[in-house]
C-alpha positions in Angstrom: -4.0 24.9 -15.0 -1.4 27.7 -15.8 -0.9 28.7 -19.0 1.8 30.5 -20.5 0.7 32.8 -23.8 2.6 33.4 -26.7 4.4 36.9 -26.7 3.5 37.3 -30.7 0.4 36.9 -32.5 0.0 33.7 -34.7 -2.1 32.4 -37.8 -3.3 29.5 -35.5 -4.9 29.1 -32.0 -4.7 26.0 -29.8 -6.8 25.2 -27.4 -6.1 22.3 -24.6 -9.2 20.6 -23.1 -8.8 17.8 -20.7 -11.3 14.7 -21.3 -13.0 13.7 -18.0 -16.4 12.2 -17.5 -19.2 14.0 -15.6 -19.8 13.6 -11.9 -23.1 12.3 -10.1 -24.9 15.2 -8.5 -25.1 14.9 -5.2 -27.5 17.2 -3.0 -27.1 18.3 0.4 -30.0 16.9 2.7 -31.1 19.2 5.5 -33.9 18.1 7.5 -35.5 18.1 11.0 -37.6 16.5 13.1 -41.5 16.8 12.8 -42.1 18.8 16.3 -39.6 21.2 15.2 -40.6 24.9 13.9 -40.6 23.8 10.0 -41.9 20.8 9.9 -42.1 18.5 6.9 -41.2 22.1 5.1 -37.6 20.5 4.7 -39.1 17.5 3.3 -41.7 18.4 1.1 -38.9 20.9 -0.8 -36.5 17.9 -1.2 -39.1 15.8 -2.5 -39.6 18.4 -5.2 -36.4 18.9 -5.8 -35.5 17.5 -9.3 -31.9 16.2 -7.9 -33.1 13.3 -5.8 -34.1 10.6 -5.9 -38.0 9.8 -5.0 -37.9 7.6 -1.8 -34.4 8.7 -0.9 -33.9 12.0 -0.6 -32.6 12.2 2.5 -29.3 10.0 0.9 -26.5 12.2 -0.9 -27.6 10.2 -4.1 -28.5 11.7 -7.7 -29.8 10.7 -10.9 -27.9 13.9 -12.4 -24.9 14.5 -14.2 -22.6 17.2 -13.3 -20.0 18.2 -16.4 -16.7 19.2 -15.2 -16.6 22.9 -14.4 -12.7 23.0 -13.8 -9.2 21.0 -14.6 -10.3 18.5 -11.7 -7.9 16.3 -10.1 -5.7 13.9 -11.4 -4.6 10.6 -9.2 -1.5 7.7 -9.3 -2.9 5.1 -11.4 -5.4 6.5 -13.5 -4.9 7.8 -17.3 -4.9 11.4 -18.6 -7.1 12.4 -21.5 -6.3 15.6 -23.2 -8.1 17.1 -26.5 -5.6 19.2 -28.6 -7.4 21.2 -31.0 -5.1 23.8 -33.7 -7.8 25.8 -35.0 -6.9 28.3 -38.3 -8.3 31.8 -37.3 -6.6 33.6 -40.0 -7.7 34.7 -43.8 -4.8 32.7 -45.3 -3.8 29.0 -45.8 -1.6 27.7 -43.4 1.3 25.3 -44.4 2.9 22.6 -43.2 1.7 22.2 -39.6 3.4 20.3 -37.3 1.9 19.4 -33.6 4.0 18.0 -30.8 2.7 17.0 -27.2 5.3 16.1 -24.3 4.4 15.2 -20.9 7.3 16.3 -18.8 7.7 14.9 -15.4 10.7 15.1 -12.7 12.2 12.3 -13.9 11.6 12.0 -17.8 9.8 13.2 -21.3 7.5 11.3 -22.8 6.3 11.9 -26.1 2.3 12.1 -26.6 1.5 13.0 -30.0 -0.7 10.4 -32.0 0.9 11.8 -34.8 4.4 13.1 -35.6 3.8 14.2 -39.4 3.2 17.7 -40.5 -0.4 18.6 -41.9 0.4 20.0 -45.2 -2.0 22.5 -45.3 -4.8 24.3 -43.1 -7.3 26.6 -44.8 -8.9 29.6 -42.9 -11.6 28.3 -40.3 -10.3 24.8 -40.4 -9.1 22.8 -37.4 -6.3 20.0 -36.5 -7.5 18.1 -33.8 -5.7 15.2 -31.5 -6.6 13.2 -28.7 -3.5 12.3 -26.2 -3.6 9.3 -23.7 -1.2 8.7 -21.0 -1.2 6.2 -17.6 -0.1 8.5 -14.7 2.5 6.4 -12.8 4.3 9.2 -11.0 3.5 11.6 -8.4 3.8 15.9 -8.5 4.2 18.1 -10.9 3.4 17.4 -14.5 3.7 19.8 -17.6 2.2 19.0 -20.8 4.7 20.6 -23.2 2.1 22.0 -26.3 4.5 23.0 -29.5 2.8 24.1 -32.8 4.8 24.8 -35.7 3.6 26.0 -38.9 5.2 27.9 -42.4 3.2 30.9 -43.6 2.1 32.3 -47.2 5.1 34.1 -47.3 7.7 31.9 -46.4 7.9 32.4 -43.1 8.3 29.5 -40.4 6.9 30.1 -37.3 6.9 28.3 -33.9 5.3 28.7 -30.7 4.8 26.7 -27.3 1.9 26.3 -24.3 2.8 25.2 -21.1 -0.2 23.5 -19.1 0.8 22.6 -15.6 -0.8 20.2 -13.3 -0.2 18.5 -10.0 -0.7 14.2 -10.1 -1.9 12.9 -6.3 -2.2 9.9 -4.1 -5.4 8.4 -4.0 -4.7 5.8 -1.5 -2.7 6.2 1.3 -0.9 2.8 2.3 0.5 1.8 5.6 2.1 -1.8 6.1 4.0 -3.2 8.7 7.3 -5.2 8.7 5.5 -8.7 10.2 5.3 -11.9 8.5 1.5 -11.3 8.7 1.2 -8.2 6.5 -1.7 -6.0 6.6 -2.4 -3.0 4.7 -4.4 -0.1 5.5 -6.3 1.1 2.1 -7.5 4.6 2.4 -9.4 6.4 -0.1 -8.3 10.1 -0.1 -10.5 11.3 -3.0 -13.9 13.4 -2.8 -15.9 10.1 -4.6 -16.3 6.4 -3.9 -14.3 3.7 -5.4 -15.0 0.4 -6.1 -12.3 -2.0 -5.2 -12.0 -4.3 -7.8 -8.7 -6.1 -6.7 -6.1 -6.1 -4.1 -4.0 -8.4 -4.1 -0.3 -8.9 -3.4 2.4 -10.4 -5.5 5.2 -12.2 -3.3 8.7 -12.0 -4.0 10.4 -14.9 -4.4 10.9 -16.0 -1.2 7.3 -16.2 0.1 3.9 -18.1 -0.6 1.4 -15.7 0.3 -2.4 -16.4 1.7 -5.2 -13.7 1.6 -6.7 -13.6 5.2 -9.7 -11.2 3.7 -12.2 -14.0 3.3 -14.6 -15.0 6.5 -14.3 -18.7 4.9 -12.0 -20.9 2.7 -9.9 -19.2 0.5 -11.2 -21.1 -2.8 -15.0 -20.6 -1.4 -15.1 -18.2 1.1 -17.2 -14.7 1.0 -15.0 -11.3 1.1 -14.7 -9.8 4.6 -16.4 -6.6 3.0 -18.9 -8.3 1.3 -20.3 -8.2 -2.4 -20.3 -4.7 -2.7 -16.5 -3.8 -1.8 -16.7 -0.1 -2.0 -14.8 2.3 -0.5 -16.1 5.7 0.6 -13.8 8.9 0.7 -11.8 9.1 3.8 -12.7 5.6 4.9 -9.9 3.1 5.5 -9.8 -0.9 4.4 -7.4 -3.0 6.1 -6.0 -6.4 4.2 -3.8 -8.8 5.8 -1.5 -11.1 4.2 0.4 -14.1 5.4 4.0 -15.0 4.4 5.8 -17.6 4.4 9.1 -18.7 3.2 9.4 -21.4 0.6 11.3 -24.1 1.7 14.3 -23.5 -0.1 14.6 -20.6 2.5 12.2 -21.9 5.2 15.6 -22.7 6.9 17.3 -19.3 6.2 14.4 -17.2 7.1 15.0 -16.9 10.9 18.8 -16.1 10.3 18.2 -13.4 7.2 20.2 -10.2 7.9 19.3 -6.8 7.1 16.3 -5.8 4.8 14.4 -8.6 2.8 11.9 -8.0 0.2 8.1 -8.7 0.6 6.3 -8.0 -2.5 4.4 -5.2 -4.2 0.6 -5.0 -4.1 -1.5 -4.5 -7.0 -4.8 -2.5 -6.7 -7.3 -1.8 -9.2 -10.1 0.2 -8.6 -13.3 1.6 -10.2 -14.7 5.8 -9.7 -18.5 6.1 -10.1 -18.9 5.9 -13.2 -16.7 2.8 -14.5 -13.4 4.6 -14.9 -10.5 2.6 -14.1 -7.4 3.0 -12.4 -4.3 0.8 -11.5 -1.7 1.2 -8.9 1.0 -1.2 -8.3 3.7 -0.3 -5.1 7.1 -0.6 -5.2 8.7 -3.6 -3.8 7.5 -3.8 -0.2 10.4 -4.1 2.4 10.9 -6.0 5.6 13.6 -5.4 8.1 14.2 -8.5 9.6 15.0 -8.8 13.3 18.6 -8.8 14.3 19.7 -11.5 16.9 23.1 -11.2 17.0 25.7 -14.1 16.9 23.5 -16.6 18.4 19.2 -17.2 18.4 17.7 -19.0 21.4 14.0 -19.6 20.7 11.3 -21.9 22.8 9.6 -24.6 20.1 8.1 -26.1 23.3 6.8 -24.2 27.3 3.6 -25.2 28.9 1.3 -22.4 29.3 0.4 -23.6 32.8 2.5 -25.7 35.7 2.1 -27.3 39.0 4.5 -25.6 41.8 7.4 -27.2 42.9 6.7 -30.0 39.9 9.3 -29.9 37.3 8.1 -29.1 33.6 10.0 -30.0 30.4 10.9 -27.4 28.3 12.7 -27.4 24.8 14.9 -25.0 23.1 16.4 -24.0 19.5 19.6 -22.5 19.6 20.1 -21.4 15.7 24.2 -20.2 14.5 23.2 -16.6 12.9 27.2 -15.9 12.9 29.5 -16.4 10.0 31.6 -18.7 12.0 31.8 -22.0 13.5 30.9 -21.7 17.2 32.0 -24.2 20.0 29.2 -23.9 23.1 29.2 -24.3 26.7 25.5 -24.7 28.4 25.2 -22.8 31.9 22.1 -22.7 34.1 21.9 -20.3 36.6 18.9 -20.3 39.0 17.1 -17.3 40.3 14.9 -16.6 43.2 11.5 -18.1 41.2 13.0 -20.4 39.0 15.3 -23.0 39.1 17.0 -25.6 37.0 17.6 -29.2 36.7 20.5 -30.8 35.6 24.5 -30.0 34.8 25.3 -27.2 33.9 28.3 -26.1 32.4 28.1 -29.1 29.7 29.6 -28.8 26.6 27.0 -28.5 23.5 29.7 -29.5 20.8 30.7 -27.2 17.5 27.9 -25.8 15.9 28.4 -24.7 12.1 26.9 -21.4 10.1 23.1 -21.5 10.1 22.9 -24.6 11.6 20.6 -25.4 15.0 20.1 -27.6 17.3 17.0 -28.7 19.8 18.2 -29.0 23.4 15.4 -30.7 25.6 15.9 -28.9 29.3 13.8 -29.5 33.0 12.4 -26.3 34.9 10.7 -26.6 38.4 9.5 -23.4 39.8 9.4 -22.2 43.5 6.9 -19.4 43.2 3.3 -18.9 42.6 2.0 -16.7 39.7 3.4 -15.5 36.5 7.1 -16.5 36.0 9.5 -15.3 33.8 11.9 -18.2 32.8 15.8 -16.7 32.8 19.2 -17.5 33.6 20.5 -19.5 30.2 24.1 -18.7 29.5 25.8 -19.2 26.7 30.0 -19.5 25.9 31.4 -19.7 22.8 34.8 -21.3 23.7 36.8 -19.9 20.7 36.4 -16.1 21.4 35.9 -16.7 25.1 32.6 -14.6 24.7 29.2 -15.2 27.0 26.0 -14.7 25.7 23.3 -14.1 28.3 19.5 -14.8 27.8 17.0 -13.2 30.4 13.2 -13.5 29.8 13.1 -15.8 27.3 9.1 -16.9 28.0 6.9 -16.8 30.8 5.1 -19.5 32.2 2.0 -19.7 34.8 2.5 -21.4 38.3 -0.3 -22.7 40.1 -0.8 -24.9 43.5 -2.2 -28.0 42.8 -3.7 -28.1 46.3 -6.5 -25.9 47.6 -5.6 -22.5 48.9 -5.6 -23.4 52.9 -3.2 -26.5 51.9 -0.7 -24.4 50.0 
């Protein structure tokens, strides 16, 4: 904590203390094995050591409290307790005392004091005393802005300020990918454990969301992590999410354009000793795959065929333009596979957003893994051709025995 002094001498003093809560002690086990030089030397001193626990002292655990020798760290999500103390060292009664506490951020200045009326009067050896709460919900540099002003015996007003300067950090670090399945890596960046109360994330509203962290049914299943969910420092928890559009947009989700909003995860957790903290993300965004004018998907391949034996196939072919679009099917064969039927045929006008399922008959010519390719389509109006090359793969076996085939 840096603190800036006042140039001039005053009447009054203030002191700044922050309110934390001790820590558990936590010893530092060093032991050997019994064929080694010392012994059970290692062992018999940790047994009598006052900081451990008897039948455990080999575990970093304590039945000690440790008070907080320093400023500590502050993290995202937890609150900031501050004792402000205006103590009267002077011979002579102090009037009209007026104490102020800002918390000044990057972005704003918030306004602390319990209080905002002066004290009318302090007499020597007397003391003004406040206690200052405030939720951290920004990250970097904070300055708590201490101002004291105070009108002496004489007449004279006086006013001076205390600067107190301290950095806010992450204590999670979170990772999530842009998938409909959405999984979230927790990790705990702080020097003590946590105990995950809740994770949980809130959908926007375009999604239903399922937790996938239960080994059972949601409504009676057991948490993947088990009854005691904590979290050690440095160790990582992975959740996963699954998200699926309402069906107001069930039809609109395949064709959505650009970035779409998720949700924003709320996380509570516990320290050691019961104090809480809260962090909730920002909205969580998703950029959603670009497919261009037109989206061929498969909504039916076998996974395995028969050589030389035709195979029904059926594909969705989904309008992602802003236009009306009128198609021409083409089938072109390559050297594995080939295809059945006319091609060239017209498909009819297809509107914005709209689809339609087009049943189609494959036979392959090859053994082995097979990529299916050669779909073209034309979109008469602006005389444009879109091609579509490894749209799925499918596996080709002989039906026959190996000396047959």
């Amino acid at each position: 904590m840096d603190v800036n002094q006042a140039k001039q001498e005053h009447l009054l003093a203030l002191k700044v203390m922050r309110l934390t809560k001790p820590t558990l002690f936590t010893n530092l086990p060093v032991t050997c094995e019994d064929r080694d030089l010392p012994g059970d030397l290692f062992g018999q001193l940790m047994r009598q050591d006052p900081s451990t626990i008897k039948g455990a002292e080999t575990l970093m655990l304590g039945e000690m409290l440790t008070l907080p020798q320093n400023f500590g760290n502050i993290f995202l999500g937890e609150t900031f307790s501050s004792y402000i103390s205006v103590h009267n060292d002077s011979s002579q009664v102090v009037k009209d005392i007026l104490v102020k506490a800002d918390l000044q951020t990057s972005s704003q200045r918030l306004n602390l004091s319990a209080s905002n009326s002066a004290v009318a009067e302090l007499k020597p050896e007397c003391c003004i005393d406040d206690v200052i709460h405030h939720e951290v919900k920004e990250i970097g540099t904070h300055i708590l802005v201490c101002a004291v002003s105070y009108t002496t015996q004489q007449g004279e007003k006086l006013y001076f300020r205390k600067f107190f300067k301290f950095q806010v950090l992450k204590p999670l670090d979170l990772f999530s990918s842009n998938e409909v399945f959405l999984e979230a890596q927790i990790q705990n960046i702080t020097t003590s454990p946590m105990f995950m109360e809740k994770v949980s994330l809130e959908p926007s509203m375009m999604y239903n969301v399922t937790e996938l962290n239960t080994v059972t049914q949601a409504d009676k299943g057991e948490s993947t992590f088990g009854k005691m969910s904590y979290l050690q420092p440095m160790d990582t928890r992975q959740y996963l999410y699954c998200l699926k559009p309402k069906p107001e947009y069930a039809e609109k989700a395949g064709i959505i354009k650009g970035v779409t909003v998720i949700g924003k995860l709320d996380i509570v957790w516990k320290t050691n000793l019961g104090e809480r903290g809260r962090l909730q993300t920002s909205q969580l965004q998703r950029m959603a795959p670009g497919y261009g004018d037109i989206r061929l998907s498969l909504d039916l391949i076998p996974d395995t065929v028969n050589l030389e034996e035709p195979f029904d196939i059926i594909c969705k072919i989904t309008n992602c333009s802003e236009r009306t679009m009128d198609l021409v099917l083409e089938m072109c064969n390559t050297s594995s596979i080939h295809w059945c039927g006319i091609s060239g045929r017209q498909l009819g006008k297809l509107s914005p957003g709209a689809f339609l399922s087009l049943p189609l008959t494959v036979l392959s010519s090859v053994q082995g893994l097979q990529s299916i390719s050669g779909l073209r389509l034309t979109d008469t109006f602006l005389k444009r051709t879109y091609e579509y090359d490894d749209i799925a793969q499918v596996c080709v076996v002989c039906p026959f025995t190996s000396n047959e085939c």
